[in-house]
MARDREN-826333 format. One record per atom (N, C-alpha, C, O): x, y, z. Coordinates in steps of 0.2 Angstrom, whole numbers, padded with zeros to 4 digits, always signed. Last residue first. Example, Ala and Ser with C-alpha at 12.3 -4.5 7.8 and 13.67 -1.06 7.14 Angstrom:
2
+0064-0011+0035;+0068-0005+0036;+0064+0000+0039;+0067+0006+0040;+0066-0028+0039;+0062-0022+0039;+0066-0016+0039;+0071-0017+0042;
//
This chain:
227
-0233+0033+0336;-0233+0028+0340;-0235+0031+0349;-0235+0027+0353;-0241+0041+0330;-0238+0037+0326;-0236+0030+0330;-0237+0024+0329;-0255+0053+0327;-0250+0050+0331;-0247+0044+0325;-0249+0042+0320;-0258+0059+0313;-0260+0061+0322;-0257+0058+0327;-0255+0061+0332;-0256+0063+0296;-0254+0058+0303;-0257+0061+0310;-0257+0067+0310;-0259+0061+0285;-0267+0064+0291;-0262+0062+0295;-0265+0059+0300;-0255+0045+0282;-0258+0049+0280;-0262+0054+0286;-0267+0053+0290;-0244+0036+0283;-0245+0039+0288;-0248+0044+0286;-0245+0049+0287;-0238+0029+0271;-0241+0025+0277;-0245+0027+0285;-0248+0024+0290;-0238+0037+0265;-0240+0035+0260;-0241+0030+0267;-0247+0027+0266;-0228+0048+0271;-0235+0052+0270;-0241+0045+0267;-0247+0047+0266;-0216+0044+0273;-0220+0043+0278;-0228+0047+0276;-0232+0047+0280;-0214+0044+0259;-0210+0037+0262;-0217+0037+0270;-0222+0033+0271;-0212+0058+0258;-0216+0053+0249;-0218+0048+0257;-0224+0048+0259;-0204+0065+0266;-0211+0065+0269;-0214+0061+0262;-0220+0061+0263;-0191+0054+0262;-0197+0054+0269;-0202+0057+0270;-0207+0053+0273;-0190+0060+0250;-0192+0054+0251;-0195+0054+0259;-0201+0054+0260;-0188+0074+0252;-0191+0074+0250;-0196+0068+0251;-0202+0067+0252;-0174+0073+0261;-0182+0075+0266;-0186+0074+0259;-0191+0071+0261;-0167+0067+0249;-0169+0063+0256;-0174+0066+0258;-0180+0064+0258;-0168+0081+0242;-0170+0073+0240;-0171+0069+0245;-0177+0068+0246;-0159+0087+0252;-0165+0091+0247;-0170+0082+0245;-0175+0080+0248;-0146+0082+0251;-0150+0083+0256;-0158+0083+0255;-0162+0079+0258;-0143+0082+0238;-0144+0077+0241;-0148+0077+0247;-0152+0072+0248;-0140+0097+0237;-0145+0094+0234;-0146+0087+0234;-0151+0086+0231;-0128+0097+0246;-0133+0101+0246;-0140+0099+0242;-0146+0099+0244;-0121+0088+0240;-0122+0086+0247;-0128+0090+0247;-0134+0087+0248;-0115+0091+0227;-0120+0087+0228;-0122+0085+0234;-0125+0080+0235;-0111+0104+0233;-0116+0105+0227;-0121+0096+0229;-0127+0095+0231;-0100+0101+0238;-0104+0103+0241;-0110+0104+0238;-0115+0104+0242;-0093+0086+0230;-0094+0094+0230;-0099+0095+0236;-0102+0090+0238;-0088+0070+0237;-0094+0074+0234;-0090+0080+0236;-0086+0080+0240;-0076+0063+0243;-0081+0060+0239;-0086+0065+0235;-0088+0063+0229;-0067+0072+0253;-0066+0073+0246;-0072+0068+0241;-0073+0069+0235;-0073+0071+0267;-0068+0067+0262;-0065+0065+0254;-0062+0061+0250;-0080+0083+0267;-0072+0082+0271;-0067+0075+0267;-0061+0075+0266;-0090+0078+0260;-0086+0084+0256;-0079+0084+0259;-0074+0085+0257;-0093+0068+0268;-0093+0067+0261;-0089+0071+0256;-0086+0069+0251;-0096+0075+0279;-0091+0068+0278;-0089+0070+0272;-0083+0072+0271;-0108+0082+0279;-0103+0084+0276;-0096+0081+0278;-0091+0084+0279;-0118+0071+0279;-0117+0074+0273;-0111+0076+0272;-0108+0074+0267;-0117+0068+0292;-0116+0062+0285;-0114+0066+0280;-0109+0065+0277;-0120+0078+0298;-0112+0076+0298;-0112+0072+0294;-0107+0071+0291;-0133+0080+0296;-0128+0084+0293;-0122+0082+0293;-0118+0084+0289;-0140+0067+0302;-0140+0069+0295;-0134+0074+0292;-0130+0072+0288;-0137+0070+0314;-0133+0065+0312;-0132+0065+0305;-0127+0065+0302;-0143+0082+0318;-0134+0084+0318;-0132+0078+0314;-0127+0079+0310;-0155+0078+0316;-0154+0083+0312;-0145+0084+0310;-0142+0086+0305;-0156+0068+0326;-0156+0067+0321;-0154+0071+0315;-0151+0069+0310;-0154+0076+0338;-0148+0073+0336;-0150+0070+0328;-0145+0070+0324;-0165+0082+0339;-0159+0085+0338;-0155+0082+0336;-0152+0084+0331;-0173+0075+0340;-0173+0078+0331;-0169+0082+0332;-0168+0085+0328;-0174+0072+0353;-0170+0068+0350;-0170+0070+0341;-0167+0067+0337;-0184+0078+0360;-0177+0081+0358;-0174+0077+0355;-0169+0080+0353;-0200+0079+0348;-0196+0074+0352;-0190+0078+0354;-0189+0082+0350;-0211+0081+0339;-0208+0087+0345;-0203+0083+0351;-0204+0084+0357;-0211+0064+0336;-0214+0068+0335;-0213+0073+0341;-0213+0071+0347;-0203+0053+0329;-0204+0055+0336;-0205+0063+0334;-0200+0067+0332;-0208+0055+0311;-0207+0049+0319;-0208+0048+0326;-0213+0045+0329;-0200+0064+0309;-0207+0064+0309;-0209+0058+0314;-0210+0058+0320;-0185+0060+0312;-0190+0065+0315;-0197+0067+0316;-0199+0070+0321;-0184+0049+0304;-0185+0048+0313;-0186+0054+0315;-0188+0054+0321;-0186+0054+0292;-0190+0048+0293;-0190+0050+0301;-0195+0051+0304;-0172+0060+0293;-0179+0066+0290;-0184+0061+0295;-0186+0062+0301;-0165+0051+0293;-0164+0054+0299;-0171+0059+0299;-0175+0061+0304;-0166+0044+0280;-0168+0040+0286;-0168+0046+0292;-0173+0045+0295;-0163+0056+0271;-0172+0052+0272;-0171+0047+0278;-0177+0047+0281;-0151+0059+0274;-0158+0064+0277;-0164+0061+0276;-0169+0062+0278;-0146+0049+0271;-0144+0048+0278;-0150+0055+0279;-0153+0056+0284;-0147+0045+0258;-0150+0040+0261;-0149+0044+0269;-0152+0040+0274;-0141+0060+0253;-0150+0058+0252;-0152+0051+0254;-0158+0049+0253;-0127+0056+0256;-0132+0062+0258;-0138+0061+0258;-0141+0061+0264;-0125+0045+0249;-0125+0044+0255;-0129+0051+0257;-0134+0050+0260;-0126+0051+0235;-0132+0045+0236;-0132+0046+0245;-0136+0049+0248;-0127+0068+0230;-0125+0061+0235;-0127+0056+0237;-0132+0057+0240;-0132+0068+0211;-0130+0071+0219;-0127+0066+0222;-0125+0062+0220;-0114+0070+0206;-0120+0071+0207;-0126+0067+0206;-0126+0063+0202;-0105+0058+0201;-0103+0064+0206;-0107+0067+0210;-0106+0067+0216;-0099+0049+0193;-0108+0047+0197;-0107+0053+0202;-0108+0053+0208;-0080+0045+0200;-0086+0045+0194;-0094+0045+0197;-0096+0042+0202;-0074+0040+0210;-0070+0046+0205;-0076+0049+0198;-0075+0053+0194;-0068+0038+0229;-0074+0036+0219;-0074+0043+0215;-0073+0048+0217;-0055+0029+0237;-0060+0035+0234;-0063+0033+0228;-0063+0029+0224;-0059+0021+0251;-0058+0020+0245;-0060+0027+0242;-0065+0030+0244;-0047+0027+0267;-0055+0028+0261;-0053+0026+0255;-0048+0028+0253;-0036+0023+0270;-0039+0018+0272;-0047+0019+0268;-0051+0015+0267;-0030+0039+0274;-0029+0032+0273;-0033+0029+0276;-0034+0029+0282;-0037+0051+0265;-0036+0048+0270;-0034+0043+0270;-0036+0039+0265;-0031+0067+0258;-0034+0060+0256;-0032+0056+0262;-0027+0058+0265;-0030+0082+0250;-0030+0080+0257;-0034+0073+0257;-0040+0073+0257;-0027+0085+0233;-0032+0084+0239;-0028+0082+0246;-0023+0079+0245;-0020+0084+0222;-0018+0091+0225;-0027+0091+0232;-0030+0095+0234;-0018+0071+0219;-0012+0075+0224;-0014+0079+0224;-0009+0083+0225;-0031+0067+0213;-0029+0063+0219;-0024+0069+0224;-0025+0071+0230;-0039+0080+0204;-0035+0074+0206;-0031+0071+0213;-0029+0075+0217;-0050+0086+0202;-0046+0091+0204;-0039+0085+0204;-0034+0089+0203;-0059+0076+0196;-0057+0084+0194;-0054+0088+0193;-0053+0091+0188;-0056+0065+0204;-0056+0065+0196;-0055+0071+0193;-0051+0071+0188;-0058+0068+0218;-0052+0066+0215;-0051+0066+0207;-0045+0067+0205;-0075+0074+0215;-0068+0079+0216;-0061+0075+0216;-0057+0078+0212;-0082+0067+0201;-0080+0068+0207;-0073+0070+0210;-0067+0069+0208;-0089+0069+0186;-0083+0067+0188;-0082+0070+0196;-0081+0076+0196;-0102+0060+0178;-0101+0069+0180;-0094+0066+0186;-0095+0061+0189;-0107+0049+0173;-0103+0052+0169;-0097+0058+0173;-0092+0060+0172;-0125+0056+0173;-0121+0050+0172;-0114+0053+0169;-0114+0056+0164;-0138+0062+0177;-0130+0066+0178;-0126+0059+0178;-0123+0057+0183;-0147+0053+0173;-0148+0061+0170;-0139+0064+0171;-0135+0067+0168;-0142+0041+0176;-0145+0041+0168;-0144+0047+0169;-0139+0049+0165;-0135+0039+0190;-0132+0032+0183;-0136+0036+0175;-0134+0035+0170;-0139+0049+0196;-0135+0046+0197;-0132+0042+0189;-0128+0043+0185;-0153+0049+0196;-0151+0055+0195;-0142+0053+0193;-0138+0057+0189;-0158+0034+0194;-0159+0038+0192;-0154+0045+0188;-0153+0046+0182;-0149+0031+0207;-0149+0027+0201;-0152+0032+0196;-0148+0035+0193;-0158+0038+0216;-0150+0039+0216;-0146+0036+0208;-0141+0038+0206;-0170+0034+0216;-0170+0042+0214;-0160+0042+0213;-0157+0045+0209;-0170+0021+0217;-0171+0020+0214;-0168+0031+0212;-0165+0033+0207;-0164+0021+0231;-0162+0017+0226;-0164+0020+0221;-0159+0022+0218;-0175+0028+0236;-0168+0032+0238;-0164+0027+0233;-0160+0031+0229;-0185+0019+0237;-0184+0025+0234;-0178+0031+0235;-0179+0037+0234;-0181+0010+0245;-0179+0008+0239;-0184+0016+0236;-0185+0015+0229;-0182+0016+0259;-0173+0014+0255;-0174+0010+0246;-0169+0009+0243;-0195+0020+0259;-0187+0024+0261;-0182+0023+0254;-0180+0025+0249;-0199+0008+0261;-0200+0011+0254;-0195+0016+0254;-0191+0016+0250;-0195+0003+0271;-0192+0001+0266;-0192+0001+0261;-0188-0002+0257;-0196+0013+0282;-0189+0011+0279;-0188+0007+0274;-0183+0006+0271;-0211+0009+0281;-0209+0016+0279;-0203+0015+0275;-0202+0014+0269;-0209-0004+0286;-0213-0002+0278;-0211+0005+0277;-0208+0006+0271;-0209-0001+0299;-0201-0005+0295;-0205-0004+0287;-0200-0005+0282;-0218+0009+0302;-0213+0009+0302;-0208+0005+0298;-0204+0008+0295;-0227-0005+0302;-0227-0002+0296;-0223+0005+0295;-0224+0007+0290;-0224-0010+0314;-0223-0012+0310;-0221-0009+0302;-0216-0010+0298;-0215-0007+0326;-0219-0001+0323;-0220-0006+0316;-0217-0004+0311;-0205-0016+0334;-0207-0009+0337;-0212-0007+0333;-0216-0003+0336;-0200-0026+0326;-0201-0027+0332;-0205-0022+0336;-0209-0024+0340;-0198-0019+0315;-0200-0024+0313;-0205-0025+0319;-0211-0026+0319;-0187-0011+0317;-0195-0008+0317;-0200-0013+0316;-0207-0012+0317;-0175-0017+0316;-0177-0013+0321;-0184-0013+0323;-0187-0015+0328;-0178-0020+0300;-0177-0026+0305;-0181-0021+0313;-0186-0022+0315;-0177-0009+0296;-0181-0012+0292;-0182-0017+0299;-0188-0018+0303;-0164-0002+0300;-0170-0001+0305;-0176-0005+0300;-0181-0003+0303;-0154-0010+0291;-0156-0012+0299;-0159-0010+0303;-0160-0013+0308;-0158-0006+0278;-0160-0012+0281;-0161-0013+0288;-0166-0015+0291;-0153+0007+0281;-0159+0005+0278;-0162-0003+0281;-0167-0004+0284;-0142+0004+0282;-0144+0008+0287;-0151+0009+0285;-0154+0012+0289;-0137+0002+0268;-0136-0004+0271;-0143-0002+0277;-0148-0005+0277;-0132+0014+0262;-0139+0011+0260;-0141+0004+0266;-0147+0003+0268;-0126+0026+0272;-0124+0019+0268;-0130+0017+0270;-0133+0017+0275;-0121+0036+0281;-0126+0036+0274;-0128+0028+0270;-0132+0027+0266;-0117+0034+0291;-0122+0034+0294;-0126+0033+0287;-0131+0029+0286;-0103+0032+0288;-0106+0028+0284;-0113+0028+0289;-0115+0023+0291;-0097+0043+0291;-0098+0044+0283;-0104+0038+0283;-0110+0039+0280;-0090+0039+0303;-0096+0044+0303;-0099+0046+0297;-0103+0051+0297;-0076+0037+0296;-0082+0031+0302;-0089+0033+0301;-0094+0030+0299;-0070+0048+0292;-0070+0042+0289;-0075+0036+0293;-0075+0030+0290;-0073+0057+0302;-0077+0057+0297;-0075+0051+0292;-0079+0049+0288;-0063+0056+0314;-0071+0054+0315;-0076+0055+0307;-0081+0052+0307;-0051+0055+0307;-0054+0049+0309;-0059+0048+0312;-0061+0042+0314;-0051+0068+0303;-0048+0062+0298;-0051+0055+0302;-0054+0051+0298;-0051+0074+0314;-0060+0074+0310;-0057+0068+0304;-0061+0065+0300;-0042+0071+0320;-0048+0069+0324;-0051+0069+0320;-0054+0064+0319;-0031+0078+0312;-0031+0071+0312;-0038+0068+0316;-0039+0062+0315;-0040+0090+0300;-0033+0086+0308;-0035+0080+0307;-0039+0077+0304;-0042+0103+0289;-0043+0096+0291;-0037+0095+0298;-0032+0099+0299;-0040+0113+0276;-0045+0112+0284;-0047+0106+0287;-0053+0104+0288;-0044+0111+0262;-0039+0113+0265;-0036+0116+0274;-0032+0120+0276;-0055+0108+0258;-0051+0101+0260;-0044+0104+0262;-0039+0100+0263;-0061+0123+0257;-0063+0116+0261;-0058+0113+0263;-0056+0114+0269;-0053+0126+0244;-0053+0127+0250;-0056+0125+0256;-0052+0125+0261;-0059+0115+0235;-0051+0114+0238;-0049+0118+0244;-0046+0116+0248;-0071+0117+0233;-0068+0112+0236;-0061+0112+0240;-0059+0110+0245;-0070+0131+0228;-0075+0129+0235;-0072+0125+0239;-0071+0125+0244;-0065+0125+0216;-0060+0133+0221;-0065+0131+0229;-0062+0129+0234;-0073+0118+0212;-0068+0116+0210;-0064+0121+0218;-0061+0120+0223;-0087+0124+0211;-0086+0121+0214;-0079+0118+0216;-0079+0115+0222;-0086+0144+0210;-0086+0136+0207;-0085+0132+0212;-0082+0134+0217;-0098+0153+0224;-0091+0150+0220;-0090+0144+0217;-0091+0138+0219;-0112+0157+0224;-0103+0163+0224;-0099+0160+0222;-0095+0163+0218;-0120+0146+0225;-0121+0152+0220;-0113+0155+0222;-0110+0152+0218;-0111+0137+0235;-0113+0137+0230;-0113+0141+0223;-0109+0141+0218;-0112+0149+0244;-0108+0146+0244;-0109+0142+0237;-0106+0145+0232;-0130+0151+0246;-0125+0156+0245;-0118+0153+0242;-0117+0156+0236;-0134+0136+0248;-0136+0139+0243;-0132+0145+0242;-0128+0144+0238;-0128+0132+0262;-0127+0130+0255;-0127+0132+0248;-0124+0130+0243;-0133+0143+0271;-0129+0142+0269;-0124+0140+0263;-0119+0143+0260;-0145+0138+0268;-0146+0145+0264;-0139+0146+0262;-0137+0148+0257;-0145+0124+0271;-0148+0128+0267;-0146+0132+0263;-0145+0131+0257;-0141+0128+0286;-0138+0124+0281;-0139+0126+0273;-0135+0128+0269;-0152+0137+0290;-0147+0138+0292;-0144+0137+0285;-0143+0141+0280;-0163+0124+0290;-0164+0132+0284;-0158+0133+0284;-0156+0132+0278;-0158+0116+0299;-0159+0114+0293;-0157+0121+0288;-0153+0122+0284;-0163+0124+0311;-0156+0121+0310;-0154+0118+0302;-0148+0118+0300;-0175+0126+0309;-0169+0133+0308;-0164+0129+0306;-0160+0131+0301;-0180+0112+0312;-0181+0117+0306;-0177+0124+0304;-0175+0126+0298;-0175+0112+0326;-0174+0108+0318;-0174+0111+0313;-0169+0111+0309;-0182+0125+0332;-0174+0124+0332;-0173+0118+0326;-0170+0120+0321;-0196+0117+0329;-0193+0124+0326;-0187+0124+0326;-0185+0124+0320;-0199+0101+0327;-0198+0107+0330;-0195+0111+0328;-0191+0110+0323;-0211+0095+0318;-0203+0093+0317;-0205+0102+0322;-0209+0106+0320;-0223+0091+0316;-0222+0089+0321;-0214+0087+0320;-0211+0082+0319;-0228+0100+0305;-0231+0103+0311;-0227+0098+0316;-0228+0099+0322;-0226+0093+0293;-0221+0096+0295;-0221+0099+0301;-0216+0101+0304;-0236+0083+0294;-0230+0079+0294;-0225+0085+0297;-0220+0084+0301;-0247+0091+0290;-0246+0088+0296;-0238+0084+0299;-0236+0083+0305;-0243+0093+0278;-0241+0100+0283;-0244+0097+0289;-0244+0101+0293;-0245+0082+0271;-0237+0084+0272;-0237+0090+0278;-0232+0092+0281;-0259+0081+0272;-0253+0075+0275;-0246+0078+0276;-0243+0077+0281;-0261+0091+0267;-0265+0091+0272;-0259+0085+0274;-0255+0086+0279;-0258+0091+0252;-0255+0095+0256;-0257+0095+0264;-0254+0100+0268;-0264+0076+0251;-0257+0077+0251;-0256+0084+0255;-0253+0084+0261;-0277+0083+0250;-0274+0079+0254;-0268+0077+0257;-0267+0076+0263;-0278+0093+0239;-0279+0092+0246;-0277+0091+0250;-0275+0095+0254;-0276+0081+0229;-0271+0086+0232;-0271+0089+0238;-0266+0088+0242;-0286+0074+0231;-0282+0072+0231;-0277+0076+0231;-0272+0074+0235;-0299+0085+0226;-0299+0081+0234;-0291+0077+0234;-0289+0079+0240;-0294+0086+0214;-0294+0091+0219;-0293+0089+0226;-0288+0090+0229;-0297+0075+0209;-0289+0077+0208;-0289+0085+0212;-0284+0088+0213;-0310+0075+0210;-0307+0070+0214;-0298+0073+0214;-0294+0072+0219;-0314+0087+0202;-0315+0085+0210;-0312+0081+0212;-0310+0083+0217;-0311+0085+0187;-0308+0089+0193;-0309+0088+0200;-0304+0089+0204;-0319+0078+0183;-0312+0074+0185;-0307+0077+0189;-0301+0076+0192;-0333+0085+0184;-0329+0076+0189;-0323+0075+0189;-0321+0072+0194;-0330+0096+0176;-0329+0098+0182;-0329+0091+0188;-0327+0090+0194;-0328+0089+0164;-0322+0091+0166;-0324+0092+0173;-0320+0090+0177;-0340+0086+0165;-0337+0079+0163;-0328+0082+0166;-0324+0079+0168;-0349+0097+0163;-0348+0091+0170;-0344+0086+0170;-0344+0081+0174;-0343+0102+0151;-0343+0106+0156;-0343+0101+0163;-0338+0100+0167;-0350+0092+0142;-0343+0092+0142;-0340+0096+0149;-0336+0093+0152;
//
């Protein structure tokens, strides 16, 4: 009985192992300022959060706005959109093949975690116009608002597994700068636009890096190079 448990333990050994050997090679090739930059936001989010309902959070937030971020966040929102899935699917197509395979487990586990957390566990859960209501918010012309499915952010957790994904990607690259900036500005679109609490951006976020290293670890085991 003793050897029959110590076989099944060996392989489910060797396979975690592994995993932790894939992901902590995957995190060795995101540079340090990235990584702070992230952490930052984070802790950020986590304090902010923890101290204050969501409701008082939001409003003073949405009480901080011009007309520039009125009209670079209503454009710059849609970095999150699932769509942005597809077109590096094609992109990659051309450049990385199993690249465009990452994007497109990516984007259908990004479907599938959003539908999920979205449509069954947190179904129902009312977003800041439904809340708080339409007039006591800062609203732009020309965003449709959504009023229900509140938690987490689908666009946040589509816009950090794609940007998380081109991190790991170009590997100690400077460009995980911009990747890391584009991620965040998607995110906090979301709350400039009255769509999401900060709550769901912050645990949105959390979700996409998770899909990226699921997404890049499952085509890029051990990675060593990529391209």
């Amino acid at each position: 009985m003793d050897n029959v448990i110590k076989t099944t333990q060996k392989p489910l050994q060797l396979w975690l192992e592994k995993i932790f050997r894939t992901i902590n090679s995957h995190i060795k090739v995101i540079r340090l300022e990235v990584f702070v930059t992230y952490l930052l936001f984070f802790i950020l989010s986590l304090v902010l959060v923890s101290i204050y309902n969501k409701s008082d959070l939001h409003l003073t937030l949405n009480k901080y706005h011009t007309g520039f971020f009125d009209w670079f966040f209503k454009y710059s929102t849609h970095l999150g959109d699932g769509a942005m899935f597809g077109v590096l699917v094609v992109i990659f197509f051309f450049i990385n093949k199993r690249m465009s395979l990452v994007f497109g487990i990516g984007g259908l586990l990004t479907l599938l975690f959003t539908h999920f957390f979205k449509k069954i566990i947190f179904k129902g859960i009312p977003r800041p116009a439904e809340f708080l209501g339409v007039e006591n918010l800062h609203i732009i012309d020309g965003v449709k608002m959504a009023f229900w499915n509140s938690f987490p952010s689908g666009h946040t957790m589509t816009a950090f597994a794609i940007f998380a994904i081109l991190c790991i990607y170009f590997r100690r690259c400077v460009s995980q700068y911009l990747w890391i900036t584009l991620a965040m500005i998607a995110g906090m679109s979301r709350v400039y636009l009255s769509q999401h609490f900060l709550l769901d951006i912050f645990v949105g976020s959390i979700l996409g890096i998770v899909i990226a290293f699921i997404s890049m670890s499952l085509f890029f085991p051990e990675r060593k190079r990529v391209h």
